[in-house]
C-alpha positions in Angstrom: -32.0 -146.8 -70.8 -31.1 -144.4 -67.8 -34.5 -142.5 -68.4 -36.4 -145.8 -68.0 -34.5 -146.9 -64.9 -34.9 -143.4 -63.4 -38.5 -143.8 -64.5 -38.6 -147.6 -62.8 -36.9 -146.0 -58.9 -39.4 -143.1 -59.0 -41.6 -145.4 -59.2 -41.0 -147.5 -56.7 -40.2 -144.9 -54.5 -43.7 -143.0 -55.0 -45.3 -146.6 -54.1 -43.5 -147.1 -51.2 -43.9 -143.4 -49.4 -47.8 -144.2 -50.4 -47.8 -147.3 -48.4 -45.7 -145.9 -45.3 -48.2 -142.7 -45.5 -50.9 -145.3 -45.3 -49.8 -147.4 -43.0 -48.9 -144.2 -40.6 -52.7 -143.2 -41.3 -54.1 -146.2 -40.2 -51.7 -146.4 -36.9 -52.2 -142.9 -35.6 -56.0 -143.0 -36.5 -56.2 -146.7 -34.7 -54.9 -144.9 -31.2 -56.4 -141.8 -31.8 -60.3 -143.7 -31.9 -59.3 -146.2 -29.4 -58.0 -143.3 -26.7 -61.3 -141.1 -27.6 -63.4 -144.5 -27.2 -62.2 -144.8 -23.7 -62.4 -141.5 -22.8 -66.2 -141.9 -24.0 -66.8 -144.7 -21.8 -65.2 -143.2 -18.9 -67.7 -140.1 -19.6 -70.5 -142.4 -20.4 -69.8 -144.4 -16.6 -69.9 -141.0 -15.1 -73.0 -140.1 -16.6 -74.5 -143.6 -15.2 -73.6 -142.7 -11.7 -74.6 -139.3 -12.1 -78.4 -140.9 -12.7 -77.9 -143.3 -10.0 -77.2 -140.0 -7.9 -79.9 -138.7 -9.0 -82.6 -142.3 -8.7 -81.3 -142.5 -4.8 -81.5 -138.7 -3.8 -84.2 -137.5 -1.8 -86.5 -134.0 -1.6 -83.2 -132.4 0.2 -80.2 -133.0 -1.5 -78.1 -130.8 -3.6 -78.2 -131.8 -7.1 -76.6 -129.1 -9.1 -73.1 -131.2 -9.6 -75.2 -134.1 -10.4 -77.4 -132.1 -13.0 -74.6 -130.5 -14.5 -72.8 -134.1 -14.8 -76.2 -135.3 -16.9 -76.3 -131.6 -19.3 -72.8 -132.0 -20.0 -73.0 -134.9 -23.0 -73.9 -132.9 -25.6 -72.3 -135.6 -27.9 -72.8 -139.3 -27.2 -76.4 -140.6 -28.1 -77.7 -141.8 -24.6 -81.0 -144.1 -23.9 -81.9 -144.9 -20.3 -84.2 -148.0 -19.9 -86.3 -149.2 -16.6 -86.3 -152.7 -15.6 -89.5 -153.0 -17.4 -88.0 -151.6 -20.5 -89.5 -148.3 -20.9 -87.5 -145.7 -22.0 -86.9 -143.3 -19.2 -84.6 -140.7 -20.8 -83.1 -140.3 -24.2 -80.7 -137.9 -25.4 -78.1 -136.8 -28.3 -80.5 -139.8 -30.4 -81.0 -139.0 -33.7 -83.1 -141.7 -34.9 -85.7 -143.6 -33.4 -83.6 -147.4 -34.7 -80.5 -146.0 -33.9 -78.6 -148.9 -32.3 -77.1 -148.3 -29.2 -74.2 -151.2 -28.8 -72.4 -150.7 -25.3 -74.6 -150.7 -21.7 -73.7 -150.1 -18.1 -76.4 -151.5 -15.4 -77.5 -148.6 -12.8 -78.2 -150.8 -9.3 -81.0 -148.8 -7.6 -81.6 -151.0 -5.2 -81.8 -155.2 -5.0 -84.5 -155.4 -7.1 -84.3 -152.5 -9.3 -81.8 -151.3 -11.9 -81.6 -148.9 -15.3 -80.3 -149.9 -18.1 -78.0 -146.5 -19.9 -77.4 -147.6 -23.5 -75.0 -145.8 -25.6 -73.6 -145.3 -28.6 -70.1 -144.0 -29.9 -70.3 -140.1 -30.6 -70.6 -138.7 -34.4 -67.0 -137.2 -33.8 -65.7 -141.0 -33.0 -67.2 -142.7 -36.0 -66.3 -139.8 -38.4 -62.7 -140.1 -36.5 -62.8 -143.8 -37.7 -63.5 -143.3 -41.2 -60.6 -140.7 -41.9 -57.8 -142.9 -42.4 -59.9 -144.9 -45.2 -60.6 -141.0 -47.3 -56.8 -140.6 -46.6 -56.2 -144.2 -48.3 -58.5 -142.9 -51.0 -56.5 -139.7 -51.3 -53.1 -141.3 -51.3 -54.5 -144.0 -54.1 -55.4 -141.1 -56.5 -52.4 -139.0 -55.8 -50.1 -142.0 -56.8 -52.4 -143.2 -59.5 -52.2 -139.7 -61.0 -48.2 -139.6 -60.7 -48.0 -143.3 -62.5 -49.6 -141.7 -65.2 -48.1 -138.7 -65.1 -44.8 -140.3 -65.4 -45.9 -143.3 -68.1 -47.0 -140.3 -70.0 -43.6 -138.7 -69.9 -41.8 -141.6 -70.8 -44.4 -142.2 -73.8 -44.0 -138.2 -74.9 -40.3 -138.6 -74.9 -40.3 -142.2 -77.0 -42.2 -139.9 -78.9 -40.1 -137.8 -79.9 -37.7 -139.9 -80.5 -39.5 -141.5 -82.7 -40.5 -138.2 -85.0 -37.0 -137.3 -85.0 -36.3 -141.3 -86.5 -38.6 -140.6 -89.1 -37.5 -137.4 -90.4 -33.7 -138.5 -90.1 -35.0 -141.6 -92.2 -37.0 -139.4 -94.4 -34.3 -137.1 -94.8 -31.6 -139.7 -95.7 -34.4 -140.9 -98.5 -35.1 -137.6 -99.9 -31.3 -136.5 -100.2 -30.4 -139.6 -103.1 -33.2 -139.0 -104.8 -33.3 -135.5 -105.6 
């Protein structure tokens, strides 16, 4: 009886570090992506002055800082879009459909703008699924140490149960010779 309550609280215990572990996952992952996701807007808002910098400057103006600025995103897929909707510039876009959710208007002057769409960087959305692989993991490491321990408990009964029979067999044989 002791074996099976011990069994029962190991249990219990393994259950409940999974779901604190997961839980943890999820929180520190949640801030993590949502701290990264603003500091990609803020990037993405420099970037959008940057080009409307570089729309209002004229033959004699220094644009190195401003270039710089516009090479620097090497990560967050970019589209910039006239007020006709051509596409003026693209960059970091991998795929012609790729959707690009989030905007920020460029005024150029009163009756002409840019439109910069962007997306959230490949390290952001792979930063976003981790927690759910760590569920995964955590799932299968407790699923395996369920069994693990079922398997014990079954081994030992077991046992118990060969050592039952050759007691009873025993006891038999003993009379009748």
């Amino acid at each position: 009886m002791q074996w099976a309550d011990r069994i029962k609280r190991i249990r219990i215990a393994l259950i409940i570090a999974a779901v604190l572990l997961s839980v943890a996952s999820l929180v520190v992952s949640h801030y993590l992506v949502r701290d990264l996701k603003r500091e990609e807007q803020v990037k993405m808002e420099t970037w959008a002055e940057a080009m409307r910098s570089l729309g209002e400057a004229d033959s004699n103006a220094d644009l190195s800082l401003v270039l710089k600025v516009l090479n620097s995103n090497n990560t967050i897929p970019v589209k910039v879009v006239d007020a006709e909707g051509c596409v003026q510039m693209e960059r970091n876009v991998e795929e012609e459909s790729e959707a690009l959710p989030h905007s920020i208007r460029i005024a150029l002057s009163e009756n002409e703008w840019m439109d910069v769409y962007y997306a959230d960087s490949l390290l952001l959305r792979r930063l976003a699924l981790w927690p759910y692989v760590q569920l995964g993991i955590v799932l299968v490491f407790v699923l395996v140490a369920i069994y693990a321990l079922l398997s014990s408990k079954k081994s030992e009964q077991n046992k118990v149960w060969v050592g039952l029979s050759k007691e009873t067999a025993h006891q038999l044989g003993t009379p009748i010779s």
